[in-house]
Each structure stands twice: as C-alpha cells, then as structure tokens.
N, C-alpha and C positions, 0 to 999 in steps of 0.2 A: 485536923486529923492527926492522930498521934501515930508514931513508928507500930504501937500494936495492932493498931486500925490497918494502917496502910499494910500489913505483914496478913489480918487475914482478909484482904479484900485483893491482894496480889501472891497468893500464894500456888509458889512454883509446882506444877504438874509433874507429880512420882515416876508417873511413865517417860516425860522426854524434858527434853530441856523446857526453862522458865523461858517465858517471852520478853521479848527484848525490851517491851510496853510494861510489863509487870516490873521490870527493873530499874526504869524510869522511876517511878511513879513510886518504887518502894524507896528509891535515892531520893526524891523531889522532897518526898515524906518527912526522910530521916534527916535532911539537910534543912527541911522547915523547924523542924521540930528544935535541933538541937541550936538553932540559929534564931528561934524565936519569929521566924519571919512566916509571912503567910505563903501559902505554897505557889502562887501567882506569881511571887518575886522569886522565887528559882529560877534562875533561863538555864535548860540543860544543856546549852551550848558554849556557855563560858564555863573558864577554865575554875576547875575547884577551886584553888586557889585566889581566886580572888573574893570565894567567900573566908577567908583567912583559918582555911584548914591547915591546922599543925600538923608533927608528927605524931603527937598523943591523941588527935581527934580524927587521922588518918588509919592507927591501927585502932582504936574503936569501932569507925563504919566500916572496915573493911572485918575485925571478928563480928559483928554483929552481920552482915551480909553476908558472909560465910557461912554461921548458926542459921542464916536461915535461907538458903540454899541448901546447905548439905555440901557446901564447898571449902576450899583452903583457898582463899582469898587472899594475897599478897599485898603486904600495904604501898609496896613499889608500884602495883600497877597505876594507883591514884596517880603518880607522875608520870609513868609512861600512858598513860587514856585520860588526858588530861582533862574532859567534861564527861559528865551526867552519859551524855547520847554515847561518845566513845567509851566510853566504861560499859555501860550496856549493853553496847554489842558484840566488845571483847566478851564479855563473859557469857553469853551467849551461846556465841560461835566456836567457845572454847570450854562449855559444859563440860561435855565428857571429860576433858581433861584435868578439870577441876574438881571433879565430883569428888566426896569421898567416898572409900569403899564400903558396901555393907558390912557389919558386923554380923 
C-alpha cells in the first residue's frame, strides 16, 4: 500500500478528531512505504528511531502528516512520542490543538 492509498482508506473525519487507528496505520504506511519494508515489519511500538529516521525524513513525515490532518505537526514531537502508538495518541488527544484554523 502506498502513503496515497493508506491516506484515502484512513482519512481523518472533518467533524472531530482522526482516530487514533487511522493514524497508526497512516504512520505504518508512510514508514513502509519510504523504508521499502512490508507493512508487517513496522512494530509501532519501537522507537522511530530505530528505523534510522533522520532529521530530513523527520520533518517530511511530520509536513506530510500535517497536510493531511489539517494540522502543524512538530517535527520534535517524533522525539518527544518516540513510537508509531505514542505519536498517535498525542496527536489524537491533542487535535484541537493542532488543528489549523479555517480559512
């Protein structure tokens, strides 16, 4: 599955926050994808980092997560939610605050 696949088969709900599963699974995607690996071998419980995410391929998924959320996605947060599952559920739990505003 590619990031555009996994993007409309988990894409976030206008009315409320994205689920926490949908952001998994759009991470699992975008980390198969750019890492060549089958989506199996993601564990989203180890640390990004140990798929040897840089800081050039930190702020990629995090603007590319962003555009597709509708959010400002910080690329510090990869180090402070250091797996897949804790990243997912910071951003989650902290939608609204991420959102950005309508135009």
């Amino acid at each position: 599955m590619t990031t555009q696949q996994a993007e409309a088969q988990a894409t976030p709900s206008p009315a409320g926050p994205p689920d926490a599963e949908a952001v998994k699974q759009w991470l699992v995607a975008y980390m198969a994808d750019m890492l060549e690996f089958d989506h199996s071998e993601v564990n989203t419980r180890l640390p990004l980092g140990r798929y040897g995410l840089d800081s050039t391929a930190a702020v990629a998924l995090t603007g590319d997560l962003g555009n597709w959320l509708g959010c400002e996605i910080d690329p510090r947060l990869l180090y402070e939610h250091k797996s897949i599952d804790a990243l997912a559920e910071f951003i989650t739990a902290n939608y609204a605050k991420l959102r950005k505003p309508e135009k």
